[in-house]
DOZAKE-618345 format. One line per 3 residues: their letters; for each residue x, y, z of C-alpha. Coordinates in Angstrom, 2 decimals. Example, Ala and Ser with C-alpha at 12.3 -4.5 7.8 and 13.67 -1.06 7.14 Angstrom:
2
as = 12.30 -4.50 7.80 | 13.67 -1.06 7.14
This chain:
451
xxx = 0.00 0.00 0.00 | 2.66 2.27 0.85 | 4.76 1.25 -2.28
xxx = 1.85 2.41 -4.55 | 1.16 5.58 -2.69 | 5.05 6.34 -2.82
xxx = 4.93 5.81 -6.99 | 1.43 8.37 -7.22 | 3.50 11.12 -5.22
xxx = 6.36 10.45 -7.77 | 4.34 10.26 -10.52 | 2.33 13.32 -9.21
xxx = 5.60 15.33 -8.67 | 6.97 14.46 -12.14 | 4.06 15.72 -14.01
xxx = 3.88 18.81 -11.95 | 7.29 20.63 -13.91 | 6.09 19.21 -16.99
xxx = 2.34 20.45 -16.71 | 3.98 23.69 -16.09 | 6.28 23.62 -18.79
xxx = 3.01 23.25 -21.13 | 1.06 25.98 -19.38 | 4.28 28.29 -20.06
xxx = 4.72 27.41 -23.46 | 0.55 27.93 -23.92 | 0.73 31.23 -22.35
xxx = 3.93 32.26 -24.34 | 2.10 30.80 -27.74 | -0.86 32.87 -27.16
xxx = 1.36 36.02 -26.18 | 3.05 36.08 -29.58 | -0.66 35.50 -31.21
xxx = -2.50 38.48 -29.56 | 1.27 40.39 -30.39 | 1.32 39.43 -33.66
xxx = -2.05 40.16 -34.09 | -2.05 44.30 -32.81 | 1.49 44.18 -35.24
xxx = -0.72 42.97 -38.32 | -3.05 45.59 -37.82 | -1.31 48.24 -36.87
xxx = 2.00 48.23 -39.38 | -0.48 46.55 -42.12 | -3.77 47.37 -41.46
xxx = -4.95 43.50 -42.21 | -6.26 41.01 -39.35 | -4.05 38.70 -37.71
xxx = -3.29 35.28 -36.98 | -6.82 34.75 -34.50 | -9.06 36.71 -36.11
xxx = -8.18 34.90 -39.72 | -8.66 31.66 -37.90 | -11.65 31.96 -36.44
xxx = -12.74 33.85 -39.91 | -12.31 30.36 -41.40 | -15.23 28.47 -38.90
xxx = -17.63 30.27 -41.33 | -15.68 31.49 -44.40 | -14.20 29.81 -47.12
xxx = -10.63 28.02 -46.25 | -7.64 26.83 -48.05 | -8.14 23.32 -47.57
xxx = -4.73 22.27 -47.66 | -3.76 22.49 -44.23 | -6.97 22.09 -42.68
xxx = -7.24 18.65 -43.85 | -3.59 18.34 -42.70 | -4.04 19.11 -39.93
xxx = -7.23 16.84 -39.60 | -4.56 13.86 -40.57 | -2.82 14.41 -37.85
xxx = -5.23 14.77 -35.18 | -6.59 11.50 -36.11 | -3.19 9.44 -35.25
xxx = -4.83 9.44 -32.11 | -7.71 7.95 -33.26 | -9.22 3.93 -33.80
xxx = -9.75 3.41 -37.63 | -13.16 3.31 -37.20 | -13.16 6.85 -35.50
xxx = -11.41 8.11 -38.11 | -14.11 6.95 -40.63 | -16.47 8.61 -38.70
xxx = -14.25 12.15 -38.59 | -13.27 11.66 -42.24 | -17.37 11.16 -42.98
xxx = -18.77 14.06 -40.89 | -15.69 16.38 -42.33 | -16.69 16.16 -45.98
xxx = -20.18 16.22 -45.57 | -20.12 19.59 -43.33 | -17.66 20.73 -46.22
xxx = -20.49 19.40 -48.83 | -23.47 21.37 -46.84 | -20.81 24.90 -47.03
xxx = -20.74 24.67 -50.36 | -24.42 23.93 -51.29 | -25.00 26.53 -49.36
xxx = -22.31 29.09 -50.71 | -23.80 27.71 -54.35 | -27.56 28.70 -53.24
xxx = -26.59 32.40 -52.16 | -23.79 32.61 -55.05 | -21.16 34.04 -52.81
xxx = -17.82 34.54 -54.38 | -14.33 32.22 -53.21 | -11.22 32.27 -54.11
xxx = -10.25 29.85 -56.56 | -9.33 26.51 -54.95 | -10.76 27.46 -51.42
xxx = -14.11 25.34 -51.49 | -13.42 22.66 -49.01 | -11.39 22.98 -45.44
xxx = -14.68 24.47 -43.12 | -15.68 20.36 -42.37 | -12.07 19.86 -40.73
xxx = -11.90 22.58 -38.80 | -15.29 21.43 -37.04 | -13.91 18.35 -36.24
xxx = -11.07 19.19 -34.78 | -12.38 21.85 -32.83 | -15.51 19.35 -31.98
xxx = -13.16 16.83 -30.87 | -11.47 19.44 -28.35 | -14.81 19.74 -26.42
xxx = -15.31 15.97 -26.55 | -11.64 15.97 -24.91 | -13.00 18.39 -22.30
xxx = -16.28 16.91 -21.70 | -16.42 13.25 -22.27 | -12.93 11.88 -21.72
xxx = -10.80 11.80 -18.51 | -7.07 11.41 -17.54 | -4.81 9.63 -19.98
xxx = -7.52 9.82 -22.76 | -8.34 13.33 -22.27 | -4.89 14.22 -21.88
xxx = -4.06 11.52 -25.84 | -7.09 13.34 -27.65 | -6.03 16.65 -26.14
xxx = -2.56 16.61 -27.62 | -3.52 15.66 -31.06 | -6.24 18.06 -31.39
xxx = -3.44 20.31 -30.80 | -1.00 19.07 -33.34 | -3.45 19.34 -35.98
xxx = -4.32 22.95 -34.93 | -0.50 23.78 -35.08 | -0.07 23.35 -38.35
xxx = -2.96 25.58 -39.38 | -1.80 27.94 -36.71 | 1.59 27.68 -38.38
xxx = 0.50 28.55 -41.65 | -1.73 31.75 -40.65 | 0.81 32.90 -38.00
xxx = 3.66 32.42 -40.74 | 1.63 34.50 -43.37 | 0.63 37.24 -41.15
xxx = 4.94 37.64 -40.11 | 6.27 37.59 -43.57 | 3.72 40.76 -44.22
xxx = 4.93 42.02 -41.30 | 8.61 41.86 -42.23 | 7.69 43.67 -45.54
xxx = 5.82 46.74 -43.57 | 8.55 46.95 -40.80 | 11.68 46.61 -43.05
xxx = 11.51 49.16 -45.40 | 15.10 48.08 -46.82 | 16.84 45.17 -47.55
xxx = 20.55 43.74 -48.03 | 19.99 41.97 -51.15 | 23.31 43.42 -52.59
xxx = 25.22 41.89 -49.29 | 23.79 38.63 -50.15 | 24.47 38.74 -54.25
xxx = 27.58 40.15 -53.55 | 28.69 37.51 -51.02 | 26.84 34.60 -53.54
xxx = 29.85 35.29 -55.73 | 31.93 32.84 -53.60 | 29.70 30.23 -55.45
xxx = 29.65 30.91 -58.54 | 25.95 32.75 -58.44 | 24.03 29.17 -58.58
xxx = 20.86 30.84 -58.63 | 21.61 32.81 -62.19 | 22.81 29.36 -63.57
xxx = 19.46 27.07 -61.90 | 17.48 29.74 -63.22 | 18.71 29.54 -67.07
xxx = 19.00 26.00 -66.66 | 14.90 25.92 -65.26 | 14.14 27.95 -68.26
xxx = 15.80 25.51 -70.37 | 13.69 22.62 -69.50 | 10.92 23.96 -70.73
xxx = 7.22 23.86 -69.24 | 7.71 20.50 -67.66 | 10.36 21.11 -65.47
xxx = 9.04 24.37 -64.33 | 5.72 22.96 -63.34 | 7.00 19.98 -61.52
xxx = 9.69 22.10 -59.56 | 6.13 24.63 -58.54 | 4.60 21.29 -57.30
xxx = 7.30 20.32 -55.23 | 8.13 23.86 -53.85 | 4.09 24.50 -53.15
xxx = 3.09 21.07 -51.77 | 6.40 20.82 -48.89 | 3.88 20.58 -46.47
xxx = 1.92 17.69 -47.70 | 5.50 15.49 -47.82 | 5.99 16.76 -44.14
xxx = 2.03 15.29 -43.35 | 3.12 12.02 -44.91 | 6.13 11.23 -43.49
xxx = 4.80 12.70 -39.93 | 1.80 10.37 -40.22 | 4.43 7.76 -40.98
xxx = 5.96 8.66 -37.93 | 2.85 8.77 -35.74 | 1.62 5.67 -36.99
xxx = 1.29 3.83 -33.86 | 0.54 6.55 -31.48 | -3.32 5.10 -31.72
xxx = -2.01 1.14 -30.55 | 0.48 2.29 -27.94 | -1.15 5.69 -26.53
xxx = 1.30 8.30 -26.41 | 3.53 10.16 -28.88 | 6.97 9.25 -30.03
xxx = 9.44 11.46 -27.81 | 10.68 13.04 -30.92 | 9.00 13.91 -34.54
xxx = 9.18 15.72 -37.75 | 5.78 18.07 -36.50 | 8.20 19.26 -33.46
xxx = 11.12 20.16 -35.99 | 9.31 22.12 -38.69 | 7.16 24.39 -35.86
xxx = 10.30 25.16 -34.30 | 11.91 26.31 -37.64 | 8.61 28.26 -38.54
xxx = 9.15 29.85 -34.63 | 12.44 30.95 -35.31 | 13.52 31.26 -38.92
xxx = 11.19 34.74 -39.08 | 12.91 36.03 -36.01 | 15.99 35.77 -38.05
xxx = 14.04 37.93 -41.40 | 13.48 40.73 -39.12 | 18.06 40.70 -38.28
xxx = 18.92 40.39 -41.98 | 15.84 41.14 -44.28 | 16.14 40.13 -48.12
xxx = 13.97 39.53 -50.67 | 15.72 37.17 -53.30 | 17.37 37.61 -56.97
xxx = 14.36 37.25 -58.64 | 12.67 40.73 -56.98 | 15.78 42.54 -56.54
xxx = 17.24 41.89 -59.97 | 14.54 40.81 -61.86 | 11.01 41.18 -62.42
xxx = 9.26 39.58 -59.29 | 7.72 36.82 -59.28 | 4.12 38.48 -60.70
xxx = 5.49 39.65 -63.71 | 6.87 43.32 -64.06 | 6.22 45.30 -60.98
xxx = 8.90 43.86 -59.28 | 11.59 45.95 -62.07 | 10.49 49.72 -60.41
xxx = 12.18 48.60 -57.07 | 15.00 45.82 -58.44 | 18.27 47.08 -58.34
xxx = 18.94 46.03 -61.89 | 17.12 43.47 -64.06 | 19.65 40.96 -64.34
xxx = 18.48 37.90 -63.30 | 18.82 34.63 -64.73 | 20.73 35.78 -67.96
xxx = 23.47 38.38 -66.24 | 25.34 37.79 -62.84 | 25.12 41.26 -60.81
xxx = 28.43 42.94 -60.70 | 30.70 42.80 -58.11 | 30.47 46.69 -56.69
xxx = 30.56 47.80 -53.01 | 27.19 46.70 -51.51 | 24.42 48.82 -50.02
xxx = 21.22 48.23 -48.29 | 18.32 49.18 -50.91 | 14.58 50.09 -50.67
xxx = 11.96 48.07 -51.01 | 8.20 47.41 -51.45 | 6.19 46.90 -48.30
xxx = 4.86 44.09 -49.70 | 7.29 41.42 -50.58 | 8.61 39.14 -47.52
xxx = 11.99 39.72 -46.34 | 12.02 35.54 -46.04 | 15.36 34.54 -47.87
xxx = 17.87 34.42 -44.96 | 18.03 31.71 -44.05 | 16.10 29.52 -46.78
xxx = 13.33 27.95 -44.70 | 11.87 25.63 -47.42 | 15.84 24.49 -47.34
xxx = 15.58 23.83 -43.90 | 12.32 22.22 -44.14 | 13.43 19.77 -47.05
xxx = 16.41 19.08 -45.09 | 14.24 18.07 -41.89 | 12.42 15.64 -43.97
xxx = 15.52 14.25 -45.16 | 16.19 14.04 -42.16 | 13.36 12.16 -40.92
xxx = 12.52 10.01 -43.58 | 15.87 8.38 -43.04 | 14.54 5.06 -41.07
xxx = 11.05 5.01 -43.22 | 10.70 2.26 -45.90 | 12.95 2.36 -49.02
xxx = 10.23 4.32 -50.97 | 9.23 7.14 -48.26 | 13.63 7.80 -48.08
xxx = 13.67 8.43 -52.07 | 10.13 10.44 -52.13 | 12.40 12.07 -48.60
xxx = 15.79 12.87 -51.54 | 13.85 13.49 -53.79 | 12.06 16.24 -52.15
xxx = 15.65 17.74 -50.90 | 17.12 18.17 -54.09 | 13.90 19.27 -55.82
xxx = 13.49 21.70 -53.32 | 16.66 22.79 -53.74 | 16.79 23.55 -57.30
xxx = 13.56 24.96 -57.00 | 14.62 27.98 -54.73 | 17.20 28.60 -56.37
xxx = 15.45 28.28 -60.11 | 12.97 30.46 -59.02 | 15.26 33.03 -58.25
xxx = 13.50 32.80 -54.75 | 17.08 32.47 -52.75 | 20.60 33.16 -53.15
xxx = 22.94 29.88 -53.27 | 24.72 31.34 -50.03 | 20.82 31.19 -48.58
xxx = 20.77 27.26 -48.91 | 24.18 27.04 -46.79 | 22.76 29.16 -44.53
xxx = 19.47 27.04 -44.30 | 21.06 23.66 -43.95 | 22.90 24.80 -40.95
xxx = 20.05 26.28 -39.59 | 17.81 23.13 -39.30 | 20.45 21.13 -38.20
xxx = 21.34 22.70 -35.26 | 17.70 22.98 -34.45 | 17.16 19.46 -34.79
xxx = 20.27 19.04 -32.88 | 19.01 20.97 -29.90 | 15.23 18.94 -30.41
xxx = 17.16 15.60 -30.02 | 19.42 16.90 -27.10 | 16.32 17.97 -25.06
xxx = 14.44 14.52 -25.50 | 17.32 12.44 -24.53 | 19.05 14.62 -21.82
xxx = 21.95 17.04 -22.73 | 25.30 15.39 -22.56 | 28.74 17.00 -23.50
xxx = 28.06 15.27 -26.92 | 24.74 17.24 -27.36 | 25.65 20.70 -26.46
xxx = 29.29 20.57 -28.03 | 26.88 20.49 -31.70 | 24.35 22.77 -30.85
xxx = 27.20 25.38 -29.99 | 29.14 24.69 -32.96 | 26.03 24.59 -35.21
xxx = 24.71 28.15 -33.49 | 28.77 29.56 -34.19 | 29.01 28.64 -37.55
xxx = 25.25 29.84 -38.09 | 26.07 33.47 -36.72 | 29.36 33.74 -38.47
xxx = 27.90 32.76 -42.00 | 25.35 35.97 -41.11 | 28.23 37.98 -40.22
xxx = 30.44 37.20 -43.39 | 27.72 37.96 -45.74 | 26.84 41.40 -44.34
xxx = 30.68 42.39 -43.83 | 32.73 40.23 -45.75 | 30.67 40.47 -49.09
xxx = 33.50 42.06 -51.52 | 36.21 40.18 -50.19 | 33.71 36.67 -50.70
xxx = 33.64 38.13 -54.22 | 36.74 38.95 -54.95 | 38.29 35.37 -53.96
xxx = 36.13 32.96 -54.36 | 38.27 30.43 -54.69 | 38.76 30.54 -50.77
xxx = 35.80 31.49 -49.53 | 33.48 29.39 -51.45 | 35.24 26.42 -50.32
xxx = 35.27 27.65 -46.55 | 31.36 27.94 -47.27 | 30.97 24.43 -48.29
xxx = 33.38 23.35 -45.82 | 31.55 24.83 -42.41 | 28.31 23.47 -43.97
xxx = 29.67 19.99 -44.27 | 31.33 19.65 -40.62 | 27.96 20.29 -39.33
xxx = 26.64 17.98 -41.41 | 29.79 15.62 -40.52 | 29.07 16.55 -36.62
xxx = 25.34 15.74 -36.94 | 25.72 12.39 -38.30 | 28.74 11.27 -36.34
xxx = 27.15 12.58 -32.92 | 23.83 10.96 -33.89 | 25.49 7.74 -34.08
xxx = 27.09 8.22 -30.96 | 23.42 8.27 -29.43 | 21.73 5.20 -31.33
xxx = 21.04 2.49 -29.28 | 23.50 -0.44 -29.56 | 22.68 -3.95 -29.80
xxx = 24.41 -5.81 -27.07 | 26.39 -8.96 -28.45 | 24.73 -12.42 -27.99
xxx = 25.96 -14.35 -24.52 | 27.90 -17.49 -26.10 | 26.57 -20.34 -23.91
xxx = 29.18 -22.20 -21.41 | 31.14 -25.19 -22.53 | 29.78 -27.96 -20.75
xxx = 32.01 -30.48 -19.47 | 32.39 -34.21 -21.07 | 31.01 -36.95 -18.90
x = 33.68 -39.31 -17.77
């Protein structure tokens, strides 16, 4: 008797730091919203984060990551509850748009499904609340919220990157073409090479570079596959990795704010309106010169979102991740790296020095992830710190090393590659240090010979 009430006072006093920790990091998440939301309406006049959210209970969605976020929350789930979620989903989304049909209202193209998942995730919230207790509550409570993250995610990210555009009225775009010299200006040559592939190449590249979120849904789900059978979420997962970059990649926009090759030396991405603010239209057909940089004005509408190159560090966390999935999930896992790559930087959407930048980025974040879940040893923290130096020096050689970068290339872009890959080196040798190893089968005794 005493044994068991000696384990519930442990128990009890284990959960207490950790329930705090959540109510902490709940009050700090809703701090930045109702922040971010008085920013987004008073720099840009728009709503914010909330009040687009709660817009979407009634208005029509993007579906994308409303349904991905509906695949999530249902890890938690039996397969017949999912049926059931899946089922009352599309037909709320069916009766929206009968309805929106009957009184002709007007939706953006695309946005005609996405209300149906929202209602169920926020329905299964109160059944959380109301008709489940303890572990259950506790299960369904936690992947309610992981579905809700990601469409937080999205809306909080689009709200910041118009933020960065009202608040940073100029941008170091020369720095960062200047410094790109070290490598040879890999975005000029992906985006003549893009153009020479023709339609094909071009669309399949837009698929990849739109759609990064669906690959992260498919290998999370992949992930989370069991969390249904064994109640409780893996101590470490891809959905952990790619909020944390979202968190604190735009931090990192408002410190060095740029807006890629293709706005400031080409057209934008729209077409021509990008040329009245570009610094020159150059890009893909003529590298920018190497002259002493300056910071530039911009529009207050384009995202200062290149440095560092998130949808790098997003295709490199599903790398990543994908690395112990079947054979098929770790190509689809490549393939979406390189594509992703070559995208960017086809696009003209980020500088090749971006990408370094980017790689570094989400390693030391996973890094740091890993570290937490399995206890910081000297291991641990020896990568995060390097990862975190090498990150902050890369900054600081781009916006004050640019013309010497330029002017001798031949060192610096190998120095570039070369801090990238002992990260990468660091990573994978450290991560190896912490897999679990197999211990070596006991060889049974000789036994002696009868006489």
């Amino acid at each position: 008797m005493f044994s068991r009430i000696n384990d519930r006072i442990e128990l009890a006093a284990w959960r207490q730091p950790r329930a705090m920790l959540w109510a902490t990091a709940g009050v700090v998440a809703l701090g930045f919203l109702i922040a971010l939301e008085i920013a987004a309406r008073r720099y840009c006049g728009v709503p914010g984060p909330i009040t687009n959210q709660a817009q979407e209970v009634i208005f029509a969605p993007k579906p994308g990551p409303l349904y991905g976020g509906m695949a999530l929350m249902m890890v938690v789930l039996t397969w017949r509850q999912r049926f059931i979620a899946a089922g009352v989903a599309i037909g709320i989304d069916i009766v929206f748009v009968l309805v929106r049909w009957a009184v002709d209202a007007k939706v953006p193209d695309g946005h005609f499904f996405g209300n149906g998942a929202l209602w169920v995730m926020l329905g299964y919230a109160i059944i959380a609340i109301t008709r489940r207790t303890g572990q259950e509550r506790v299960l369904l409570l936690k992947g309610v919220g992981l579905g809700l993250l990601l469409v937080a995610g999205r809306k909080t990210g689009d709200t910041w990157l118009l933020v960065t555009a009202k608040t940073r009225p100029t941008v170091l775009d020369q720095y960062v073409a200047t410094a790109d010299h070290a490598l040879a200006t890999p975005s000029w040559l992906a985006g003549r090479l893009l153009a020479a592939t023709g339609p094909i190449g071009t669309h399949l590249l837009h698929l990849v570079y739109a759609q990064l979120a669906v690959a992260a849904v498919v290998v999370a789900l992949y992930q989370l596959r069991n969390v249904a059978v064994e109640r409780r979420f893996p101590s470490h997962h891809l959905v952990r990795t790619f909020l944390v970059i979202g968190l604190l990649g735009p931090a990192i926009y408002m410190i060095f704010p740029v807006v890629g090759p293709v706005f400031a030396y080409g057209p934008g991405a729209s077409g021509t309106g990008g040329v009245h603010w570009a610094a020159a239209n150059l890009w893909p057909n003529t590298p920018p010169p190497i002259n002493p940089p300056h910071p530039m004005t911009y529009d207050g509408i384009t995202p200062r979102n290149c440095m560092p190159s998130l949808h790098t560090a997003w295709a490199t966390a599903i790398f990543i991740h994908s690395r112990k999935a079947p054979r098929a999930l770790r190509c689809a896992g490549a393939f979406w790296l390189i594509a992703t790559l070559s995208a960017t930087l086809g696009f003209g959407y980020h500088y090749g020095v971006d990408l370094v930048a980017g790689v570094v980025f989400a390693l030391t974040i996973e890094a740091a992830l890993r570290s937490h879940d399995r206890g910081w040893d000297r291991a641990g923290i020896q990568l995060v710190t390097y990862g975190t130096t090498v990150f902050a020096a890369l900054l600081v050689a781009y916006r004050y090393l640019p013309m010497e970068m330029a002017r001798h290339p031949l060192v610096f872009g190998p120095l570039l590659i070369l801090a990238m890959a002992s990260v990468v080196h660091g990573y994978v040798r450290t991560t190896k240090l912490w897999e679990p190893k197999a211990a070596p089968m006991r060889q049974p005794e000789p036994q002696p010979e009868p006489a």
